[in-house]
Every structure is written in structure tokens, then in C-alpha cells.
C-alpha positions as CSV (number, residue, x, y, z in Angstrom):
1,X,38.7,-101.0,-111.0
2,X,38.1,-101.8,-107.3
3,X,35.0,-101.9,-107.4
4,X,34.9,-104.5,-110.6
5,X,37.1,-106.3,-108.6
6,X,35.0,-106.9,-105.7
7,X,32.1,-107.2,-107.3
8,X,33.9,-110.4,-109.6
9,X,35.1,-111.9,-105.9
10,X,31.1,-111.7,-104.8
11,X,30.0,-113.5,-107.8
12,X,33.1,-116.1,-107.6
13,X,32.1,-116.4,-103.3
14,X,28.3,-116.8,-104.1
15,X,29.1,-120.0,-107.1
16,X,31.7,-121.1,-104.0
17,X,28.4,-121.5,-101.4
18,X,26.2,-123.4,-103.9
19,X,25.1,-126.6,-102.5
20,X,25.1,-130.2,-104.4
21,X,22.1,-131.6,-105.0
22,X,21.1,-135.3,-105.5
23,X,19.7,-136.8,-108.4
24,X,16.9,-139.1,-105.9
25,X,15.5,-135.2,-105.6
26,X,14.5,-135.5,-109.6
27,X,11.8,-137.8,-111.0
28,X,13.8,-139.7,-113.5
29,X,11.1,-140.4,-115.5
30,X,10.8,-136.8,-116.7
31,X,14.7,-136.3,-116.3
32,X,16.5,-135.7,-119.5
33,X,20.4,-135.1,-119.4
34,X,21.4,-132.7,-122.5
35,X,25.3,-133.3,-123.2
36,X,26.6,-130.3,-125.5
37,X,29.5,-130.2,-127.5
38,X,31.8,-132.9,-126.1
39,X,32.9,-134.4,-129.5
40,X,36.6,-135.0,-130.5
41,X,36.8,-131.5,-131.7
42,X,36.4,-129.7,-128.4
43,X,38.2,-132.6,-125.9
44,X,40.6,-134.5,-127.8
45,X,42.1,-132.7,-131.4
46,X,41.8,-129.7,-133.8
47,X,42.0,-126.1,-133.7
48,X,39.5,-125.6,-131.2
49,X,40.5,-128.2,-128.4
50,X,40.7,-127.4,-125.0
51,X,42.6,-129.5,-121.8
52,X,39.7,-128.6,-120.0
53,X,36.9,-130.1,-122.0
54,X,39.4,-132.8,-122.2
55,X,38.9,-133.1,-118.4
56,X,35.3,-133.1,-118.1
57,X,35.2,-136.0,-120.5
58,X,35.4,-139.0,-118.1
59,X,32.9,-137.1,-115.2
60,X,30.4,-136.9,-118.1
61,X,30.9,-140.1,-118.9
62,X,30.1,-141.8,-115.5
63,X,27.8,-139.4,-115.0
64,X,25.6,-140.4,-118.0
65,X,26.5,-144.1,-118.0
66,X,24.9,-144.5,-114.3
67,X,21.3,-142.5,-115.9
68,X,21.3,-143.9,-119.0
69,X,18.8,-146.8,-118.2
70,X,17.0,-144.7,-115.4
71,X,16.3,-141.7,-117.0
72,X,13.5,-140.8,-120.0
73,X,16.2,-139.0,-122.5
74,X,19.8,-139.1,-122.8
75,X,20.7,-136.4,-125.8
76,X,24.2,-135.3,-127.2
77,X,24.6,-132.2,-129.4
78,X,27.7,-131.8,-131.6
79,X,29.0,-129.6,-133.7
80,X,28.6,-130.6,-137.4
81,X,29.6,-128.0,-140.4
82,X,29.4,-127.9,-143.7
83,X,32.7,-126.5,-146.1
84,X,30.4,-123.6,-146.1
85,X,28.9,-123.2,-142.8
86,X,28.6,-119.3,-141.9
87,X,29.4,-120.0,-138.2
88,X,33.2,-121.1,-140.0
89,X,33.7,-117.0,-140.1
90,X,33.4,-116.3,-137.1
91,X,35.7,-119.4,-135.9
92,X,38.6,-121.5,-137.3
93,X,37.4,-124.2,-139.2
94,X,35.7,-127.6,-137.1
95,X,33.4,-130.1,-136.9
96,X,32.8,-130.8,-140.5
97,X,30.4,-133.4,-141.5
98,X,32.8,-136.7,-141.7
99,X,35.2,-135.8,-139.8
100,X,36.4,-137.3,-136.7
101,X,36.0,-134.2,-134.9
102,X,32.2,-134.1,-135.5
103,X,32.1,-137.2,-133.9
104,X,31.2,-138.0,-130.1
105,X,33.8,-138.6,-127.5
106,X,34.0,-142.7,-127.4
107,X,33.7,-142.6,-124.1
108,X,30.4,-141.5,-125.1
109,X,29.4,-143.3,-128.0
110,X,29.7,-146.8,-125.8
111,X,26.8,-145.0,-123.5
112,X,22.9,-147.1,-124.1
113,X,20.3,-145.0,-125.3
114,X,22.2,-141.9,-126.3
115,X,20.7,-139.8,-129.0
116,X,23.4,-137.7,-131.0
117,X,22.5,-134.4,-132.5
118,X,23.9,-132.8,-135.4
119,X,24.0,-129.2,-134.8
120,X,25.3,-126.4,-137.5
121,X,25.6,-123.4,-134.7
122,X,26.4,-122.9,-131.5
123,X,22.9,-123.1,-130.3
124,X,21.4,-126.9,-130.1
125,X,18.0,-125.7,-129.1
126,X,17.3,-124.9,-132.9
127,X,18.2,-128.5,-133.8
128,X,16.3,-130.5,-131.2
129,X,12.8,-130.8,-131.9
130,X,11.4,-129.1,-128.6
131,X,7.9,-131.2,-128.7
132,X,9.4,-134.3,-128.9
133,X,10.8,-133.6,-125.1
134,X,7.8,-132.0,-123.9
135,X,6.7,-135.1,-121.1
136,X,10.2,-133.9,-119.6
137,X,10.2,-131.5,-116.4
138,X,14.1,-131.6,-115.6
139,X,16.6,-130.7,-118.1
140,X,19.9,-132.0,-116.9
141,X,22.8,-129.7,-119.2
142,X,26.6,-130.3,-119.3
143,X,29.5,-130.2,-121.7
144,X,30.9,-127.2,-123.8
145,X,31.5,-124.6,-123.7
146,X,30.3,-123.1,-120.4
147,X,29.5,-119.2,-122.2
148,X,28.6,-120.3,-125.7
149,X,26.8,-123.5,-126.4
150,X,25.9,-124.1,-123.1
151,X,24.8,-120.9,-121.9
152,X,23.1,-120.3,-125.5
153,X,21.4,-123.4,-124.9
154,X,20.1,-123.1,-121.4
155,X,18.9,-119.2,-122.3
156,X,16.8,-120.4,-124.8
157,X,15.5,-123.0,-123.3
158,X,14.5,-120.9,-120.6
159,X,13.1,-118.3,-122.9
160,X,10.8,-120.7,-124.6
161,X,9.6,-122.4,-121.8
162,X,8.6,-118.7,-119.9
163,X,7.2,-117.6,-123.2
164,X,5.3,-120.7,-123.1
165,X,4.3,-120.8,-119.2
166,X,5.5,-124.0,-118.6
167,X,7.1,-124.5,-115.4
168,X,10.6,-126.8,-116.4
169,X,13.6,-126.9,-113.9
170,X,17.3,-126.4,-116.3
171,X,19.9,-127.5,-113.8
172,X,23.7,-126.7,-114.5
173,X,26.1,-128.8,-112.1
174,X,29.0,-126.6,-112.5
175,X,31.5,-129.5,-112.3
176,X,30.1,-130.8,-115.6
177,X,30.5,-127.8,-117.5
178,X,33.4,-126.1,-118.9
179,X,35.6,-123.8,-121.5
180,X,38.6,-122.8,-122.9
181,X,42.0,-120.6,-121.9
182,X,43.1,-118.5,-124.8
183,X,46.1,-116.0,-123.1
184,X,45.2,-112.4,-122.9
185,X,41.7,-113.3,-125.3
186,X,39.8,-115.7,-123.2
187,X,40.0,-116.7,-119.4
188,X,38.7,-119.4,-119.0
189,X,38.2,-119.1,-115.0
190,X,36.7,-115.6,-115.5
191,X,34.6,-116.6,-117.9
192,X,33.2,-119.7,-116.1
193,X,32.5,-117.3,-112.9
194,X,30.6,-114.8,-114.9
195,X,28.5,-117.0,-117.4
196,X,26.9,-119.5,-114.4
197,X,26.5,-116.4,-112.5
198,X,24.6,-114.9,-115.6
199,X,22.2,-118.3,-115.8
200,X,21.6,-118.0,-112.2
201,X,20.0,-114.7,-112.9
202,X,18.5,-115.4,-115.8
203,X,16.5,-118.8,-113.9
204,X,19.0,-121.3,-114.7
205,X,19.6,-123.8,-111.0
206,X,23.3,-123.9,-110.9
207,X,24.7,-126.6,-108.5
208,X,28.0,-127.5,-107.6
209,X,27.4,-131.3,-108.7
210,X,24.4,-133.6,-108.7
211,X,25.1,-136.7,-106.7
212,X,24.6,-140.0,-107.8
């Protein structure tokens, strides 16, 4: 148990000493931002909201409403179900098609040039037709949830582009990213430290923000 212990305090010190980086270092013009999951039935209502997605909402926001006329793609995933989806056993029932929980954030929606993706898993990559964002070299990803869509997301990313040889930077700024506390089930804290340390070993650049 000690030992688990200090080895969960290393990988909480070693997200602590990651630097910021700003977003002058990235040629905008092959600079996507991917936002996952931050509809109104992660941040604001339902059976799956979380205060913390909540409070990630207006960071995104400004975030993406400073890039959205500088950068070459601006993309939102969310979450959108069928009565019948099969994710819908393995969660309580959200994001169904019409519904305002399948819906973007409106703090989002108001945002130029964003393109909104319907997803029907937790994984946006098999939504998004890759080719269509094959001029980009930075992949900008925030949202929810930090180890499921997200970390899905970025993984496979990865995977395709090493399986591919192409040589793409997937940047994480971990104060755009988040998840959910569900007591004695899900710690939301513990989670966070172990899923960005995860991308960081799999390839994934994790910063602490990306200055603008």
C-alpha cells in the first residue's frame, strides 16, 4: 500500500512540474482544437452531469472563441443516442437525439466556425472523418470526460497516426479537461492524475494550459 501510495504522489508531482505552453509555438494554420463532450448533458442537466464539467465550460469557451477565426478547424463531439443505443447498457440513459442534452453548451454554439459532431460512443475518432483533417499537424483536445472520451479519443488518435507514420503533435492542457466524482465509485482527482499520466506515456503532450 505504501508503495502505491508513493508511486500515485510521483505521478501527481510530475503533472504539478509540467510547464504551459503558448499557442504563438503552434502554426495555426494546421491547428485544429477538438472540444469533446461538453453538451448540456455532461455540464449543465441529466443523470450524468458533473460540477466539474460545469466548470470547464466558460475556460473552453474563451479559449475557443479567441481561435476560432485563427485557427484551420474548430470541431465539437457530443454525445447523441438512439432509444436503443448499446452504449445505454453500460450507462444511465443520455444524450438522445432531440434532446436538449445532446445539444452543445450555448456558450458554445454562439462560437464562429464550430463544426458539431454527432457521436453514438464514447469514442469521437470513429465519427470524424480522419482525411478530412489530414492538412492538420496540431490536434488541440479538451472537454469530457478526462479517462473516457477524451483519453479514448487522444489514444486513438495516436494509434492511427503511428500506424500511419505521420508525425502529428495531440496536446492536452490539463486545465481544459476534466471528469466526474461519484463517492466511493469514481474519484474524480485520482482519476484525472492517472489518465493524463497514462497519455503522457502513451505520446500524448500534456500541458498545464496553452496561453493565449
Amino acid at each position: 500500500m505504501d508503495k502505491m501510495i508513493s508511486n500515485y504522489k510521483s505521478l501527481e508531482e510530475n503533472l504539478k512540474n509540467l510547464t504551459s505552453e503558448h499557442i504563438s509555438k503552434y502554426d495555426l494554420n494546421k491547428t485544429g482544437l477538438f472540444i469533446v463532450d461538453m453538451n448540456n448533458g455532461f455540464a449543465k442537466e441529466g443523470a450524468l452531469y458533473s460540477p466539474r464539467v460545469e466548470n470547464i465550460i466558460s475556460p473552453i469557451a474563451d479559449f475557443a472563441k479567441v481561435l476560432s477565426n485563427k485557427i484551420n478547424k474548430l470541431v465539437a463531439f457530443t454525445d447523441t443516442h438512439e432509444e436503443n443505443s448499446v452504449e445505454l447498457n453500460s450507462y444511465p440513459i443520455h444524450c438522445l437525439k432531440g434532446d436538449k442534452e445532446s445539444q452543445i453548451v450555448d456558450e458554445l454554439l454562439s462560437i464562429d466556425n464550430i463544426e458539431i459532431i454527432e457521436k453514438n460512443s464514447t469514442n469521437g475518432f470513429f465519427a470524424m472523418d480522419i482525411e478530412s483533417y489530414s492538412d492538420l499537424d496540431n490536434f488541440i483536445v479538451v472537454g469530457c470526460c478526462t479517462d473516457i472520451c477524451v483519453y479514448q479519443f487522444v489514444l486513438t488518435l495516436k494509434a492511427y497516426f503511428n500506424q500511419n507514420n505521420l508525425d502529428k503533435n495531440i496536446i492536452v492542457p490539463m486545465n481544459l479537461v476534466e471528469t466526474y466524482d461519484i463517492d466511493n465509485v469514481h474519484c474524480g482527482d485520482l482519476l484525472n492524475t492517472v489518465f493524463l499520466s497514462s497519455m503522457i506515456q502513451n505520446g500524448i503532450k500534456v500541458v498545464k494550459e496553452i496561453l493565449i
